[in-house]
N, C-alpha and C positions, 0 to 999 in steps of 0.2 A: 525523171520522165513523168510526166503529168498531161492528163485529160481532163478538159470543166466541158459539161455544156450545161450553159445556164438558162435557164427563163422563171429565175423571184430570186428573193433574198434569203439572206441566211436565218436560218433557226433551226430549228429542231431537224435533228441528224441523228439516220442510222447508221454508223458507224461499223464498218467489217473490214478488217485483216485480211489483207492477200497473200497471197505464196504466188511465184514462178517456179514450178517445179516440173521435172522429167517423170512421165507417169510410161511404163514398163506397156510395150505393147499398143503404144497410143503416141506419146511424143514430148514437148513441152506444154503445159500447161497453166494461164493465167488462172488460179480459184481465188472463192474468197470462203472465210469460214462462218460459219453460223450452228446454230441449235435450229433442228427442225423436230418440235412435239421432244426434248432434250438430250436428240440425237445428233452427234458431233456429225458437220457433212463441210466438204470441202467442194465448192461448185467452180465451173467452169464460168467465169464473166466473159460474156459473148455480148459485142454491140453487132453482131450480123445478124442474129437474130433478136424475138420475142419473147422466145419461150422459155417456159419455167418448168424445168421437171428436174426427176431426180430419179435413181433405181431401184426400182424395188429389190428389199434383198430376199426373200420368198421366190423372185424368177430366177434374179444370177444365179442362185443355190442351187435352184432343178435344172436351169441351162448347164451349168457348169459340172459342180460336186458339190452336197454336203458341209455349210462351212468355210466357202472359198471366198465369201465377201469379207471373213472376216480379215483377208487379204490386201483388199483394196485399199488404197491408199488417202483415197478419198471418201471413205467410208461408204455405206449403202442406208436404205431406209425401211426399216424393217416394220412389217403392217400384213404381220399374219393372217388376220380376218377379214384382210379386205379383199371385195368383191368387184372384181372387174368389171366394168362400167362402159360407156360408150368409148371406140378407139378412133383415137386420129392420128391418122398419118403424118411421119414429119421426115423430108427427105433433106440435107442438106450436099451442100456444093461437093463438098470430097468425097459423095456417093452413100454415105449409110444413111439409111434408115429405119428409122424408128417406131413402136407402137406405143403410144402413152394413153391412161385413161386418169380421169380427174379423182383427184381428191384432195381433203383441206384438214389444213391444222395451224398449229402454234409457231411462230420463226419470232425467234430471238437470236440478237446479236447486240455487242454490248451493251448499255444499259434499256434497250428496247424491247419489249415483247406485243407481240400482235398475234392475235386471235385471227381465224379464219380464212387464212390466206390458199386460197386455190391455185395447187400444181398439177402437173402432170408424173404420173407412175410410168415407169418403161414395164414392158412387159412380152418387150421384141426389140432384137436389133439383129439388122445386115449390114454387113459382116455379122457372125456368132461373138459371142463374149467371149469364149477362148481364144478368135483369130485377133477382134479388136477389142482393148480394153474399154466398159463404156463409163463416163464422165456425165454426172450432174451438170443441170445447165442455170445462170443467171441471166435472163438475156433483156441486154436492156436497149434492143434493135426499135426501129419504128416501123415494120410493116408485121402487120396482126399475125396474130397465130388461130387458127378458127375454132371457136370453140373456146378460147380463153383469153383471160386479162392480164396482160404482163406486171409481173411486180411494181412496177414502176407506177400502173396506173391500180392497182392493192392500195397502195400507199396514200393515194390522194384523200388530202381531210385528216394524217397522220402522222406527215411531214411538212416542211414549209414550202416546198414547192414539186415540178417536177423534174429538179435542179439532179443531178450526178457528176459527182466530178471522184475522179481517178488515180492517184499517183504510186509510182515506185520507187524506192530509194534501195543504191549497192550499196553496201558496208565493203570495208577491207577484209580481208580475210572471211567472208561469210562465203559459201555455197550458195545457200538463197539468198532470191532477193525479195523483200519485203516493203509491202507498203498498206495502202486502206483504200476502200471504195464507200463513199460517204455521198448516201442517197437522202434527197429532200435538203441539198444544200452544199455548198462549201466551205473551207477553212484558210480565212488569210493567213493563217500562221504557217501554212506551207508554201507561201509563194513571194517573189517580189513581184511586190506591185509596179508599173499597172500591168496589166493582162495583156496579151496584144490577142484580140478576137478577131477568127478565122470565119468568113460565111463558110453555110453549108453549100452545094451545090445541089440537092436534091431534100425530096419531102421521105421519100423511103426508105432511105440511108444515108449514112456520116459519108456525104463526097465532099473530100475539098481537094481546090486547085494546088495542086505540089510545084511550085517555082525551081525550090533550090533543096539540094539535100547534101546533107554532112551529118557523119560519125564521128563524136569528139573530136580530135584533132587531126580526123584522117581526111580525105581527099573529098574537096568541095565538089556537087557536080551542081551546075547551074544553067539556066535556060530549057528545064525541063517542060514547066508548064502544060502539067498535063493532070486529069482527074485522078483521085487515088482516095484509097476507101479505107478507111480506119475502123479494122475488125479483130477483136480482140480475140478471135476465136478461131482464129487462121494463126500459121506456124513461120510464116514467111514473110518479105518485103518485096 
C-alpha cells in the first residue's frame, strides 16, 4: 500500500519507520518513529490534519499517576522546566480536544538532524488520559493550524521539495506491519513505474474521486464515483 503526493523531484529525504500498531485504550494506529531533543517518540501520521504536537510527559504523570508515561507505548516527551506558553485549542472530528502550547527542539530521524523545529506540548485533553489513551501527532494535512507551521513547511530549504510520499509493506508471519514516511521526496526503488496520478479534488484536503474499490482478491464494487478523503488518522473506510 503506498501514498506519493508529489510537487519537485527527488533528493534529499527524511526518511522514518512506520508501525501499524493497536494502542490500548485508543485503537489502531499509523506512527512513524523519530528522536525528538534524543527522545525515542512514535507519532501518529495524520494527513487530516496540520498539526505537530506531542505529550508532554510532566502533565500525563499529574493527570494520571506518578511514572505512567513510562507506559506508553509511544513514548511521552519529557521537558520538566518548561513553561507553559500561549494555548491553542485543537478539536478534532471523533470529538476530543486538546490543549497544546509551543515549543522547539532538535528531530532526528535517520540520517537527518534539524535544529529548531516548533511543536506543540499537550497539556489538556477531553476525554482524560485514563479514559482515552493520547497519541503524538505528525500531521501532514493542508489546512493551517493557527499559531503554527506544519512540519512539512519546517522542512522547506532542508529537503528537496514539499514532496511526501507513504508506503506499507505485510511480511508473512509478522504482527506488524511496517513501512517508511519519506518527506522532501520519493523513492523509485519502491514502486513500478509509471505512477498512475490521481487529481485532488480539493485545496484543503486529500479528496479524490473513488470509481472502483477492491480488497486483494475479494469482491470488486464498481460505479461508485463518489468523493473520498484519504486520512491516515481515522480507523475506518
Amino acid at each position: 500500500v503506498g501514498i506519493w503526493v508529489f510537487s519537485g523531484a527527488y533528493g534529499q529525504v527524511l526518511r522514518m519507520s512506520t508501525g501499524y500498531n493497536f494502542i490500548p485504550r485508543y485503537g489502531y494506529v499509523l506512527t512513524g518513529g523519530l528522536l525528538l531533543d534524543n527522545q525515542v517518540i512514535w507519532a501518529q501520521i495524520d494527513t487530516g490534519s496540520s498539526a505537530l504536537f506531542f505529550t508532554w510527559k510532566e502533565w500525563y504523570d499529574s493527570a494520571t499517576y506518578p511514572g505512567a508515561s513510562s507506559e506508553l507505548l509511544t513514548g511521552a516527551y519529557a521537558c520538566p522546566h518548561c513553561t507553559v506558553g500561549p494555548i491553542t485549542d485543537l478539536e478534532f472530528e471523533h470529538g476530543t480536544t486538546i490543549h497544546i502550547f509551543p515549543h522547539s527542539g532538535n528531530l532526528r530521524s535517520g540520517s537527518m538532524s534539524i535544529d529548531g523545529i516548533t511543536f506543540g506540548l499537550v497539556n489538556f485533553q477531553d476525554p482524560p488520559p485514563d479514559v482515552l489513551t493520547p497519541v503524538h501527532s505528525i500531521g501532514l494535512g493542508m489546512a493551517a493550524t493557527p499559531g503554527y507551521h506544519s512540519l512539512m513547511d519546517q522542512l522547506r530549504g532542508k529537503v528537496a521539495s514539499t514532496t511526501f510520499a507513504l508506503y506499507l509493506l505485510r511480511f508473512p508471519n509478522l504482527i506488524r506491519t511496517n513501512g517508511e514516511l519519506l518527506l522532501g521526496g520519493g523513492d523509485p526503488t519502491l514502486y513500478k513505474a509509471p505512477l498512475t496520478y490521481v487529481p485532488l479534488r480539493s485545496q484543503q484536503e486529500y479528496l479524490v474521486t473513488l470509481g472502483t474499490l477492491q480488497v486483494g482478491t475479494g469482491h470488486k464494487s464498481i460505479g461508485i464515483n463518489q468523493l473520498a478523503l484519504i486520512d491516515t488518522g481515522t480507523q475506518g473506510l
